[in-house]
C-alpha positions in Angstrom: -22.3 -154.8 -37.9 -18.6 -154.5 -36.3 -18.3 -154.5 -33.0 -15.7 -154.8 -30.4 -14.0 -158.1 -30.7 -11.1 -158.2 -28.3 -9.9 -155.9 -25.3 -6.6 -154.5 -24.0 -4.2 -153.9 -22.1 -1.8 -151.1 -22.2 0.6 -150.3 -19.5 2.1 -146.9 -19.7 5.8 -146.9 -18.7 5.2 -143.3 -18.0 4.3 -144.7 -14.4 7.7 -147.8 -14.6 10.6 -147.4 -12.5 12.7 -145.6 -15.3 15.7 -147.0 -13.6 14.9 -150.4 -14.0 12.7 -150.0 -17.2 13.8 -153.1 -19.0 13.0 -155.0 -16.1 9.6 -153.4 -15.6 8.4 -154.4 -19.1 9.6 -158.0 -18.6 7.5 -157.7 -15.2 4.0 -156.1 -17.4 4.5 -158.4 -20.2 5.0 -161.4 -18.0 1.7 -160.5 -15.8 -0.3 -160.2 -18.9 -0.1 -157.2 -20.8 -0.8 -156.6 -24.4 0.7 -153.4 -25.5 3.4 -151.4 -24.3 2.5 -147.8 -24.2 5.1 -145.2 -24.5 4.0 -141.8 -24.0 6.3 -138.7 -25.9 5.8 -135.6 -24.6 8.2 -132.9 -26.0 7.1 -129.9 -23.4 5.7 -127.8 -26.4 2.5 -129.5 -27.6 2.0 -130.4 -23.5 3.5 -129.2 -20.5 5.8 -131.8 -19.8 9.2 -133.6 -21.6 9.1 -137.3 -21.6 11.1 -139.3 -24.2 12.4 -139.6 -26.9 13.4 -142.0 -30.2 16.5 -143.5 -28.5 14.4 -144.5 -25.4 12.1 -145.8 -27.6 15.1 -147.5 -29.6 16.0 -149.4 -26.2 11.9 -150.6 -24.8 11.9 -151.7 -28.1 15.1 -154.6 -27.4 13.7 -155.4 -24.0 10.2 -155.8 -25.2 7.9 -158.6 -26.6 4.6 -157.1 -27.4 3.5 -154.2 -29.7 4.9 -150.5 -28.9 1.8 -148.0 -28.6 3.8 -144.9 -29.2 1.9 -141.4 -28.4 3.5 -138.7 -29.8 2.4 -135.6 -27.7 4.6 -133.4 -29.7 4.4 -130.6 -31.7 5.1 -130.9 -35.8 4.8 -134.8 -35.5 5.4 -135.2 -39.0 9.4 -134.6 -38.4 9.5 -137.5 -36.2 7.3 -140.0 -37.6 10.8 -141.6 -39.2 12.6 -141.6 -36.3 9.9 -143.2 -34.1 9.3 -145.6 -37.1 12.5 -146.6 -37.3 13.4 -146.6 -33.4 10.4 -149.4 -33.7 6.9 -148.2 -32.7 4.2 -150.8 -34.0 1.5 -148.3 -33.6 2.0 -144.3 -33.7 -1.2 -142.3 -33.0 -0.7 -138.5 -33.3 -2.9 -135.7 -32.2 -5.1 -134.1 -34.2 -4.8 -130.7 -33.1 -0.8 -130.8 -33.2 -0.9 -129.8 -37.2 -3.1 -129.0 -39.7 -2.5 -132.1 -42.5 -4.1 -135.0 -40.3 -4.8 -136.9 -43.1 -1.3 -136.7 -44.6 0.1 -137.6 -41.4 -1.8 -141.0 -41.2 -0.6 -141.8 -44.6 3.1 -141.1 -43.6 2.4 -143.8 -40.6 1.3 -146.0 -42.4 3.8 -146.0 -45.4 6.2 -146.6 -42.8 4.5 -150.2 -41.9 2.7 -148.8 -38.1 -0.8 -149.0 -37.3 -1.8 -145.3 -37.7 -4.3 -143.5 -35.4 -5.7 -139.9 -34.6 -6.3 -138.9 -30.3 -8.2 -136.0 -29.4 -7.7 -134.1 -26.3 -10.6 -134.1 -24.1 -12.2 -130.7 -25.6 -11.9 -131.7 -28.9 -15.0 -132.7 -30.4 -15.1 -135.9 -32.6 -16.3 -133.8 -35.7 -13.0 -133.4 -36.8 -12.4 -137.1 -37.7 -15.6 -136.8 -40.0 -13.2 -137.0 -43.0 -10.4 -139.4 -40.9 -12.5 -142.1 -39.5 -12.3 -143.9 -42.3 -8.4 -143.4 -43.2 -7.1 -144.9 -39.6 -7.2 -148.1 -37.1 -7.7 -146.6 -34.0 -8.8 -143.5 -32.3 -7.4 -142.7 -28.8 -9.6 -140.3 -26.5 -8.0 -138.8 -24.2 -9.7 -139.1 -20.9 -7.5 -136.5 -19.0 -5.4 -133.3 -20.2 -2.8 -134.9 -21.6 1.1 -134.2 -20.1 0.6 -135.7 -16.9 0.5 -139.5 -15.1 -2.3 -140.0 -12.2 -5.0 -137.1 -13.3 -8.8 -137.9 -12.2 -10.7 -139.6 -15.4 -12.8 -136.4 -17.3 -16.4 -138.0 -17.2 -17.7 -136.6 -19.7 -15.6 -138.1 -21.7 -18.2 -141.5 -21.6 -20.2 -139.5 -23.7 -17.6 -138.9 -26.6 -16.7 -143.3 -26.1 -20.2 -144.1 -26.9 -20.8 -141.5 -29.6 -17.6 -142.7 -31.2 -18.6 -146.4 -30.9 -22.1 -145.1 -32.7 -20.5 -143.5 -35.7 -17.9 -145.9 -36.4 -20.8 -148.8 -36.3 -22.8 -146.6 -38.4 -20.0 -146.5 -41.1 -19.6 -150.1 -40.5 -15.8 -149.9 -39.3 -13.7 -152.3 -37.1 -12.8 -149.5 -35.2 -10.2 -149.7 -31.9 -11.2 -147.4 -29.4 -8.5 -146.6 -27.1 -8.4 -144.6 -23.8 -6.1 -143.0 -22.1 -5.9 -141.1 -18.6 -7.7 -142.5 -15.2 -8.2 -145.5 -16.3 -8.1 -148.0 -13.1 -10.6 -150.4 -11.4 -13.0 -148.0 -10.4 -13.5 -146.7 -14.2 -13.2 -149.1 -16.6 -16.3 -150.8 -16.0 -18.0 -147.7 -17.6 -15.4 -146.9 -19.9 -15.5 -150.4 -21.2 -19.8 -150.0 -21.2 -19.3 -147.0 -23.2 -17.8 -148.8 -26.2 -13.7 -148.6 -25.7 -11.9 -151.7 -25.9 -7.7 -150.6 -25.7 -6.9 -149.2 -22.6 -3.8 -148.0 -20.9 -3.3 -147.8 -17.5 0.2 -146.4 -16.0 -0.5 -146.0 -12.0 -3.9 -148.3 -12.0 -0.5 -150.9 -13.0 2.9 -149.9 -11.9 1.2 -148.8 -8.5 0.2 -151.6 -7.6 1.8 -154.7 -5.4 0.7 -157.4 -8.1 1.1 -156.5 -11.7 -1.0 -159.3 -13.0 -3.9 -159.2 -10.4 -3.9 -155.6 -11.5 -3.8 -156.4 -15.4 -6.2 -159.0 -14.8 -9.3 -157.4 -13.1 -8.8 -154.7 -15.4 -9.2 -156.8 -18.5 -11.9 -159.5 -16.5 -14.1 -155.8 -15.6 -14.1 -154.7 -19.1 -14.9 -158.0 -20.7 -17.9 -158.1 -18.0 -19.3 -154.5 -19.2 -18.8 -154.9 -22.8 -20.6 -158.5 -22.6 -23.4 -157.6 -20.9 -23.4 -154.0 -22.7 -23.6 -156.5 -26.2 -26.2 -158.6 -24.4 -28.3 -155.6 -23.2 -28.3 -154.2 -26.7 -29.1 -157.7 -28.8 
């Protein structure tokens, strides 16, 4: 039966410096990080304006690892292109920002990114019952999405670990990725619950030591999911 294989790590630059952002993704990459997660917020679909294509354009030269691009927007399937080509590795969209889910996964992923579907924290997980199958990851949002440094929505541990059941039922390899209050003090039941990406902006850029910060996060989840596997075998 699939199971979680690997965890992590995915510093939002939502919470970088944004005037020395080239030098804070050097600094994340360098202490151990994974992903780089860009959050796109266009102040339509969420309450707030972020960035867009041309930033993405320029993290994209300065960075290493994989772009996690989150497009927060309203009518995604516009930009898909643009955030394609700008040079996202992964682009998850929301499922309640249009009605043609499924038609926007298989734009992603004609365009060579890893496609996946996030559901704001009201949104129940019946409407990937004809998705699941179709993408590589599904991010749950663990706040309301627009903001940096929200409180982590608990019962959002529920929705992880029902997740984790269907997608084992259906026998998928399925990543799991949160997003919002994710820090020391949550991942250990986050991770328990059955995630294994997850992207941290203040839990990282807040703190003093970017890779002691990387590093318990990662060494906390591998602890609950080991003994989460061990509990259950």
């Amino acid at each position: 039966m699939p199971s979680i294989t690997s965890v992590s790590i995915a510093p939002s630059i939502l919470s970088a410096d944004f005037g020395r952002l080239a030098e804070e993704i050097a600094a994340v990459e360098e202490a151990g990080a994974d992903l780089i997660h860009i959050d796109v917020m266009d102040g339509h679909f969420v309450p707030n304006i972020t960035i867009g294509p041309l930033v993405v354009k320029a993290v994209k030269k300065a960075a290493k690892r994989p772009l996690d691009v989150h497009l927060m927007i309203a009518n995604p399937n516009l930009y898909i292109d643009a955030f394609a080509d700008a040079g996202a590795d992964w682009l998850t969209v929301h499922v309640e920002s249009g009605p043609h889910p499924h038609r926007l996964v298989g734009q992603i992923r004609a365009r060579g990114c890893r496609p996946g579907l996030v559901l704001n924290p009201a949104t129940p997980l019946t409407t990937l019952d004809y998705l699941l199958d179709e993408v590589d990851l599904v991010m749950l949002m663990s706040v309301n999405p627009g903001f940096g440094g929200q409180k982590f929505i608990e019962s959002s541990l529920r929705k992880i670990a029902a997740l984790r059941q269907e997608a084992d039922r259906r026998e998928l390899a399925l990543d799991i990725e949160i997003d919002g209050g994710v820090a020391a003090t949550t991942i250990t039941r986050i991770a328990a619950a059955g995630a294994n990406i997850f992207v941290a902006g203040s839990a990282i850029y807040g703190a003093n030591d970017y890779r002691a910060a990387i590093q318990k996060l990662r060494t906390t989840a591998q602890t609950a999911i080991a003994a989460t596997q061990e509990e259950a075998a």
